[in-house]
N, C-alpha and C positions, 0 to 999 in steps of 0.2 A: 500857263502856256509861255514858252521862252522864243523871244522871237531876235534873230542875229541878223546886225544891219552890217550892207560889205562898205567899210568907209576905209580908205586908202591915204587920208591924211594924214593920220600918226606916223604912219610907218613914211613918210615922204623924202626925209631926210635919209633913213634910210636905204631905201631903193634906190638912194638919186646917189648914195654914195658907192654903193656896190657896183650901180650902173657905170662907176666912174673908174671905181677900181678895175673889173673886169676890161675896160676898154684902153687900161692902162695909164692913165691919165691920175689917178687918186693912189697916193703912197702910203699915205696915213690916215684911218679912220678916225672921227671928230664927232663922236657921238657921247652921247651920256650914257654911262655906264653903271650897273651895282649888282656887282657880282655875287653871290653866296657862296659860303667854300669857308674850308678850317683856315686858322691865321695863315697855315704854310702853302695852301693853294692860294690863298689872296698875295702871298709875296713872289710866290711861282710867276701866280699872272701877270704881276706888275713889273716883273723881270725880264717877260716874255714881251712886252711892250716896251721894252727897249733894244729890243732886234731890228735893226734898219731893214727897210725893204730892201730886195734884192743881195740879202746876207745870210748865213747857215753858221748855226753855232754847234757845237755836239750835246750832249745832255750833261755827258761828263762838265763842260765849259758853266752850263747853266748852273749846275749844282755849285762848280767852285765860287761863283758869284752871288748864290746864294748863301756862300760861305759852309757847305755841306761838302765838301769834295765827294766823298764816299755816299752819299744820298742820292746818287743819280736814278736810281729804281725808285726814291720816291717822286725826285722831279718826273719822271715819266709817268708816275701815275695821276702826279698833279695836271700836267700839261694832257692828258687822259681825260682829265676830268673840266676842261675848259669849256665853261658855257656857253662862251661866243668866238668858236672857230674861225679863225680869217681877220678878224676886228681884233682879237687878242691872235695875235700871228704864230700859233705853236706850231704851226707847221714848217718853220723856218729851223724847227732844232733837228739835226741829223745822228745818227751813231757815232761812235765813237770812229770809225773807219770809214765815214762820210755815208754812209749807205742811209736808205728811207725806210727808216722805221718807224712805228709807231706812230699810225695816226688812222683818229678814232672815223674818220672819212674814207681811209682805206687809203693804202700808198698809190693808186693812179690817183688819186685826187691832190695827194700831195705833191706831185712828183706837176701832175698839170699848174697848180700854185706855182711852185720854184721855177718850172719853167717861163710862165708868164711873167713873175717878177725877174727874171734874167738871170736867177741863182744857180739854176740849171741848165748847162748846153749838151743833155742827152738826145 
């Protein structure tokens, strides 16, 4: 018999940081992390964590920092494959022609992101 108790502790720092972020108040998330992913998604994500809030890079830009220029179709499927959306910020990366592509939340959720963090004045 499996019995599942509701404890809200673990997750404390977390709630308390999203509660923080959504209110506009929290820029950077400050949690511990450990991501799974091939070496090139773990260097994607760690790339992707240095996008300032309230900034948009294109995929094309990501790639060339990740020293890939022409790999931007795999950066997008790394950044695809991000375990913790929001805390790792891929939603900051745009098309090449600034347009909102690809995100695994769906572009209104992207596009409400960008606007909250000020990236966006649609």
């Amino acid at each position: 018999d499996i019995r599942f108790v509701r404890d809200p502790k673990p997750f404390a720092a977390i709630i308390a940081q999203f509660d923080e972020y959504f209110a506009g108040t929290r820029r950077k998330f400050d949690l511990p992390l450990a991501p799974r992913g091939t070496p090139f998604q773990l260097r994607v994500w760690k790339e992707l964590s240095k996008i300032p809030y309230g900034t948009t890079i294109s995929y094309k830009q990501l790639a060339k920092r990740l020293g890939t220029s022409r790999g931007f179709q795999a950066v997008g499927r790394a950044n695809a494959a991000n375990p913790v959306p929001i805390i790792v910020p891929c939603h900051r990366v745009l098309g090449a022609d600034g347009s909102l592509v690809g995100y695994a939340s769906g572009i209104k959720t992207k596009e409400f992101l960008l606007k909250l963090e000020g990236a966006l004045m649609i």
